[in-house]
MMTF fields as JSON, N, C-alpha, C and O atoms, coordinates in Angstrom:
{
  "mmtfVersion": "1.0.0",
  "mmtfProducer": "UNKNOWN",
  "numBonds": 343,
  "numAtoms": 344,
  "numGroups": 86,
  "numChains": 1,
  "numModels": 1,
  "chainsPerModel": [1],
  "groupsPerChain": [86],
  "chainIdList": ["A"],
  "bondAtomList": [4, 2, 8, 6, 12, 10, 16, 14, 20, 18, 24, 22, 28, 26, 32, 30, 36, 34, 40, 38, 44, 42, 48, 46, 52, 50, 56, 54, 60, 58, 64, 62, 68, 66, 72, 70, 76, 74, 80, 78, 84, 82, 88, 86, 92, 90, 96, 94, 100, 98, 104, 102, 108, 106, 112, 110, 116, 114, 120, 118, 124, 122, 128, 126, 132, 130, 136, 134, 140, 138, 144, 142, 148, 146, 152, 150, 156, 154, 160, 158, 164, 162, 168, 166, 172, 170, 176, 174, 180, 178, 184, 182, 188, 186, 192, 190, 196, 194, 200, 198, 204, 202, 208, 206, 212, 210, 216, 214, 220, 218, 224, 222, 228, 226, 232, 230, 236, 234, 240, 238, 244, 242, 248, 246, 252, 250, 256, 254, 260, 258, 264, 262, 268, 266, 272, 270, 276, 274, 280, 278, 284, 282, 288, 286, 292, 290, 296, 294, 300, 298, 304, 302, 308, 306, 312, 310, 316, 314, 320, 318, 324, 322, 328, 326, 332, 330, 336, 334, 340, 338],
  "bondOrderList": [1, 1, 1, 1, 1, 1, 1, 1, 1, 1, 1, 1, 1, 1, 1, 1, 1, 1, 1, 1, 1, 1, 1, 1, 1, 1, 1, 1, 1, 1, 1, 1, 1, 1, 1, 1, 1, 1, 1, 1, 1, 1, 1, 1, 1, 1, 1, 1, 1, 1, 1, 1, 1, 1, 1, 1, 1, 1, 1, 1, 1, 1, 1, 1, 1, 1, 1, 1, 1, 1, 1, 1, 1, 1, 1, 1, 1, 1, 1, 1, 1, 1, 1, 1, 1],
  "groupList": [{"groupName": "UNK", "atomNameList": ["N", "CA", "C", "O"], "elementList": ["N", "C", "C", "O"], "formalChargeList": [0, 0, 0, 0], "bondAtomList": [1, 0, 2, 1, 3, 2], "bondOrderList": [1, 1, 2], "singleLetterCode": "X", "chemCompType": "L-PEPTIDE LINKING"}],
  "groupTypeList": [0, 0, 0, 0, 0, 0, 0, 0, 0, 0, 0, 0, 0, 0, 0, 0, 0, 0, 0, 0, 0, 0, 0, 0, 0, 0, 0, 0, 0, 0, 0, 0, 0, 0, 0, 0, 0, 0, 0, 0, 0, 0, 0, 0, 0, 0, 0, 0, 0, 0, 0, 0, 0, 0, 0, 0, 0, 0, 0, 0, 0, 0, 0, 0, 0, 0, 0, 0, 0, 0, 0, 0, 0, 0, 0, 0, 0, 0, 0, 0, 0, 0, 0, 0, 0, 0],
  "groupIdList": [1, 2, 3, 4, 5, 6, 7, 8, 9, 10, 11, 12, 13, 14, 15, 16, 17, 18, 19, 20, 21, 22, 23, 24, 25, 26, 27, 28, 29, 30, 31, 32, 33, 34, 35, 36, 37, 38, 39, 40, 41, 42, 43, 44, 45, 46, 47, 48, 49, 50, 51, 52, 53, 54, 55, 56, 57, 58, 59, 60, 61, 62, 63, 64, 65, 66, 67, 68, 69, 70, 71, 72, 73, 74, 75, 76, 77, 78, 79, 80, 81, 82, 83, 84, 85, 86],
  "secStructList": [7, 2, 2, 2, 2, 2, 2, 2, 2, 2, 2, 2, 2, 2, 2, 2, 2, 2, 6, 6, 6, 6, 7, 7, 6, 6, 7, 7, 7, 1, 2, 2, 2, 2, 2, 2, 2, 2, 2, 2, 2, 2, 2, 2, 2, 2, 2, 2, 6, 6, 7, 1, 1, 5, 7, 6, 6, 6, 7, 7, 5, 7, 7, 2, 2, 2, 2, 2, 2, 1, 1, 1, 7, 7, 1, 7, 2, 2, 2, 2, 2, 2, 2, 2, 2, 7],
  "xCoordList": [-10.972, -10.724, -9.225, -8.608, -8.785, -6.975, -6.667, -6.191, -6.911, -5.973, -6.408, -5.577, -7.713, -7.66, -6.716, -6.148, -7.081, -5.909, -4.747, -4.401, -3.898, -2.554, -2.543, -1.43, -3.454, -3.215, -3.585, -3.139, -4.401, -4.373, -2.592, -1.893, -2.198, -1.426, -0.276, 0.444, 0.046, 1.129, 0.695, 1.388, -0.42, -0.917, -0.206, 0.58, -0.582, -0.412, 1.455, 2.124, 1.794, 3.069, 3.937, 4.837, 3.252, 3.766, 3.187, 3.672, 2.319, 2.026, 2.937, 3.104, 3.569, 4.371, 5.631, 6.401, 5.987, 7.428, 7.297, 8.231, 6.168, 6.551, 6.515, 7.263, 5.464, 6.109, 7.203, 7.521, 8.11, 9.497, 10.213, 11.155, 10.039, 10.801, 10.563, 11.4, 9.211, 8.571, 9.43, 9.552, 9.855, 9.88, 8.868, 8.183, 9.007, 7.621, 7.633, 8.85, 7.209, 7.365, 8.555, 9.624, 8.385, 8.922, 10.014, 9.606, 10.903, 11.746, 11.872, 12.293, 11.687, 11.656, 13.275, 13.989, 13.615, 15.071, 14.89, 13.928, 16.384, 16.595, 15.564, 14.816, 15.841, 15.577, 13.754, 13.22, 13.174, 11.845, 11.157, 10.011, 12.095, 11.801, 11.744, 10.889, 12.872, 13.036, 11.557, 10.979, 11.218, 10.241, 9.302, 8.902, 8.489, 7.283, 7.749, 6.676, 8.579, 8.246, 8.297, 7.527, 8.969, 8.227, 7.284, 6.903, 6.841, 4.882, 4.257, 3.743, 4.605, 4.092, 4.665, 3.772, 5.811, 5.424, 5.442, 5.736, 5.079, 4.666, 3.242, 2.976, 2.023, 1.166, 0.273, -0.824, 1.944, 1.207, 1.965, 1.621, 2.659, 2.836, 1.307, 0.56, 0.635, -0.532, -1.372, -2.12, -1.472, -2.619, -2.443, -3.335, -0.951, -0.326, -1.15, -2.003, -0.763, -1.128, -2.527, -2.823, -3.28, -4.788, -5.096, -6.152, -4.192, -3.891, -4.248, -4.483, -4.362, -4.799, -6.331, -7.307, -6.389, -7.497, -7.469, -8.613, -6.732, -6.886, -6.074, -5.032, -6.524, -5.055, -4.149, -4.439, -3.04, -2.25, -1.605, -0.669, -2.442, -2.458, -3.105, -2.566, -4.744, -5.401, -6.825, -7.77, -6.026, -6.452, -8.408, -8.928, -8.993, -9.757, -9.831, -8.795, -11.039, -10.947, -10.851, -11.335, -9.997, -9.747, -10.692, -10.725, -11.546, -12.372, -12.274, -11.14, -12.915, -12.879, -12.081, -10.942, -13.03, -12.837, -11.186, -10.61, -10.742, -9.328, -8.691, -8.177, -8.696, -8.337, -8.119, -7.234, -9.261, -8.949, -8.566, -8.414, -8.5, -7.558, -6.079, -5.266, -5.801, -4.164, -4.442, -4.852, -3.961, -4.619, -3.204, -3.371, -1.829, -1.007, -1.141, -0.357, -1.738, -2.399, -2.293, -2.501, -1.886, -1.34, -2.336, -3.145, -2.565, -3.582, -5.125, -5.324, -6.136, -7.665, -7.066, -5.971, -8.246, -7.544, -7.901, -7.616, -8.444, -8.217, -7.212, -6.954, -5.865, -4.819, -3.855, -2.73, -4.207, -3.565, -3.315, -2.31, -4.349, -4.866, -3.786, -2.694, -3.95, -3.18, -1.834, -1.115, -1.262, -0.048, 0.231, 1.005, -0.049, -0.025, 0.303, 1.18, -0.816, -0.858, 0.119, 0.111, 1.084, 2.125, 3.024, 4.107],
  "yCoordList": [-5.316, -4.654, -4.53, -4.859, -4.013, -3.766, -5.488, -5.963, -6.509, -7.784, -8.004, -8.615, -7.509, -8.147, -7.599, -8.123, -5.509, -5.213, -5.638, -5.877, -5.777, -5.931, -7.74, -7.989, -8.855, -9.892, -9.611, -10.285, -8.634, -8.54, -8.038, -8.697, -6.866, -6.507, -7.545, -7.514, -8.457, -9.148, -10.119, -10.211, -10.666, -11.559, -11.247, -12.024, -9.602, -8.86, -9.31, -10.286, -8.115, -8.507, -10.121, -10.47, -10.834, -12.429, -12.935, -13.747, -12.375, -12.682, -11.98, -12.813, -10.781, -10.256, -10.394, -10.046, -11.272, -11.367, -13.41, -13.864, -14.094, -15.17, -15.387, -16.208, -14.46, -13.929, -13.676, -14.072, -12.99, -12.355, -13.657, -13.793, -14.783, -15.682, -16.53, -17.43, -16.616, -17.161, -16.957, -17.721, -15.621, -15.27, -14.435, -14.616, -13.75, -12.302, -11.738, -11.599, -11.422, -10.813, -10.012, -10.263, -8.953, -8.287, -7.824, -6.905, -8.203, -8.629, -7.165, -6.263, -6.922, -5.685, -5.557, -6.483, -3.804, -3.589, -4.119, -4.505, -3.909, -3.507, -2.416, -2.49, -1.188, -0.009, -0.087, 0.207, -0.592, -0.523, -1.83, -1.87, -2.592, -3.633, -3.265, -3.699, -2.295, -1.518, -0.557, -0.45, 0.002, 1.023, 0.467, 0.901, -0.718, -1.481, -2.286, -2.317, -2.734, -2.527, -1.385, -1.269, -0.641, 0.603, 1.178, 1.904, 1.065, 1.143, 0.231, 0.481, -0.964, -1.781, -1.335, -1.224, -1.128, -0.781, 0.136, 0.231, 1.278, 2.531, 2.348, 2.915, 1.531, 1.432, 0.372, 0.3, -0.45, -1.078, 0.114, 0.164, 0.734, 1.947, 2.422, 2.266, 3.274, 4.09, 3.476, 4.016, 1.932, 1.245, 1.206, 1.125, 1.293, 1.036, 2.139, 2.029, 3.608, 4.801, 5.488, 6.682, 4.388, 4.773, 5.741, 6.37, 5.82, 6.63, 6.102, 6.815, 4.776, 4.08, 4.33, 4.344, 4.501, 4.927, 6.224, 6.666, 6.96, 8.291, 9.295, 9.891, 9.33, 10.31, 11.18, 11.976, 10.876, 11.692, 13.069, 13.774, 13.154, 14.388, 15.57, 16.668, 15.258, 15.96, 15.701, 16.391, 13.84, 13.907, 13.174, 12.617, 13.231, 12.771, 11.101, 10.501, 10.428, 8.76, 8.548, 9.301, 7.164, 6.681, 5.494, 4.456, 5.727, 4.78, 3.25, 2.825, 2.477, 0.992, 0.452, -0.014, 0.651, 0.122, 0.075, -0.873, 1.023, 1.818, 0.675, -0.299, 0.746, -0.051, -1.599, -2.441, -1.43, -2.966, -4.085, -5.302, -2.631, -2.848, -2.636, -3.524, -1.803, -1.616, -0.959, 0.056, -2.168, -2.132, -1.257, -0.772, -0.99, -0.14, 1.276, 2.171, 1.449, 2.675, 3.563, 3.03, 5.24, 6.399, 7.33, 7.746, 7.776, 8.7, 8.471, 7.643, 9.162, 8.993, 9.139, 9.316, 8.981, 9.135, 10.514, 11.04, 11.08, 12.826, 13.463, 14.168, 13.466, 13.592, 12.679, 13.117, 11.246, 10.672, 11.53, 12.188, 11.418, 12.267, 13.439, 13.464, 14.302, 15.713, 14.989, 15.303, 13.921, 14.226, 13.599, 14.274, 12.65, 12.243, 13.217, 13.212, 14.218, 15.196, 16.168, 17.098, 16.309, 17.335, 16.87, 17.455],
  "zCoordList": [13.015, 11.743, 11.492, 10.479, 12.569, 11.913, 12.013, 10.982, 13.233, 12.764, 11.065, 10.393, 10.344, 9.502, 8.076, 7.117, 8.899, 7.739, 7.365, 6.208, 8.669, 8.882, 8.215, 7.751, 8.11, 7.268, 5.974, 5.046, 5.784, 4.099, 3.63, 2.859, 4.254, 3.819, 3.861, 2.863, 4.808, 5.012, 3.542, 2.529, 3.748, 2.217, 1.079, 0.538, 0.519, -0.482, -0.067, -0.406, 0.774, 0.223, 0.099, -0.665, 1.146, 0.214, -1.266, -2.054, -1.318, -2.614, -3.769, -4.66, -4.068, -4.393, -4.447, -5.343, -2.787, -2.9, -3.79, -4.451, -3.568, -3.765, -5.588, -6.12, -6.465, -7.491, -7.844, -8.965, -7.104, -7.548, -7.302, -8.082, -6.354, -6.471, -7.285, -7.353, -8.336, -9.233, -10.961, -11.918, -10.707, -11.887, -12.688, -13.695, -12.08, -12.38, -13.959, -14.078, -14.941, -16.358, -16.103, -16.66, -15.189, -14.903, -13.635, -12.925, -13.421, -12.294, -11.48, -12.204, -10.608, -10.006, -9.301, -8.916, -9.283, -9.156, -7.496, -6.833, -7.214, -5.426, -4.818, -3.843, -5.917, -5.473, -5.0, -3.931, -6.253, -6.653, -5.393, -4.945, -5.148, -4.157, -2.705, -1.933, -2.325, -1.365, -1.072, 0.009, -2.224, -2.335, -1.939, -0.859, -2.553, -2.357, -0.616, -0.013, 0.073, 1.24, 1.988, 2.941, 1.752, 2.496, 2.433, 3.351, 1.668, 1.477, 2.76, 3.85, 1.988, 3.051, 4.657, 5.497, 5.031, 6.146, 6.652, 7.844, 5.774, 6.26, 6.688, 7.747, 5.979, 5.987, 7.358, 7.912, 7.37, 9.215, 10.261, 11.442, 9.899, 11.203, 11.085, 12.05, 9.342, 10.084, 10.628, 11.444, 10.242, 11.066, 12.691, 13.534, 12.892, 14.572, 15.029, 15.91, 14.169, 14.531, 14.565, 14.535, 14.636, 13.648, 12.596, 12.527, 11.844, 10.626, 9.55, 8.574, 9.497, 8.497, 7.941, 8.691, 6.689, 5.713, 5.822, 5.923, 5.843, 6.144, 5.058, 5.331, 4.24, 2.806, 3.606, 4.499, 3.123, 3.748, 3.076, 3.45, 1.997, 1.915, 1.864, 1.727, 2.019, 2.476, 3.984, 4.365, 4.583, 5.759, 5.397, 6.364, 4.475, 4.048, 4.293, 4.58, 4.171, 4.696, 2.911, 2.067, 2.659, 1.745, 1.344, 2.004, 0.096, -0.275, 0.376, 0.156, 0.955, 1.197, -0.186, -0.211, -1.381, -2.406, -2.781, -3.316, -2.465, -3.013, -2.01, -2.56, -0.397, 0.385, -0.165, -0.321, -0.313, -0.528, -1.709, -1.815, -2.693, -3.919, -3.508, -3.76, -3.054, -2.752, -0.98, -0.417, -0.696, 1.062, 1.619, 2.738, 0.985, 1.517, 0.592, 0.908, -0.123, -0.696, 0.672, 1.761, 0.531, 1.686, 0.954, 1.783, -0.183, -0.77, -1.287, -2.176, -0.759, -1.658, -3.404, -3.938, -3.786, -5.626, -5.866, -6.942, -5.04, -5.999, -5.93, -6.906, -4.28, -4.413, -5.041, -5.284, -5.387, -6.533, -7.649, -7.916, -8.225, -9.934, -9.275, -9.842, -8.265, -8.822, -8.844, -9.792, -7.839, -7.883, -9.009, -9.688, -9.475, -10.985, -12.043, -12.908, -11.689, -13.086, -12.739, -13.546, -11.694, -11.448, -12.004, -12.024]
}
């Protein structure tokens, strides 16, 4: 299970970075580029840590579905929605 997380996620982010060398609609900053790998590898530490699928803000398991839409996703979507709505 994790070798397969840890290749989705590496996927995802080549797929992302080979966009940006594509010429994306939207060209993403340093900053915002910086940001989106640290997602990404915050998200193979929680897998290192078996932390992975796990919200980190209220500790709850994070939908598959959610996973495997945004496989470096750190929150379930109900602490999404609040922090959203703060």
């Amino acid at each position: 299970m994790r070798a397969l997380v840890r290749r989705r996620l590496e996927a995802e982010l080549h797929h992302v970075v080979t966009q940006l060398r594509g010429g994306s609609p939207r060209t993403l900053t340093k900053a915002e580029l910086r940001a989106l790998v640290a997602r990404y590898d915050a998200a193979l530490a929680r897998l290192k840590g078996q932390d992975y699928g796990r919200c980190a803000q209220c500790g709850h398991p994070i939908s598959a579905t959610r996973l495997k839409l945004m496989p470096a996703v750190a929150t379930c979507a109900h602490c999404q929605h609040a922090i959203d709505a703060a």
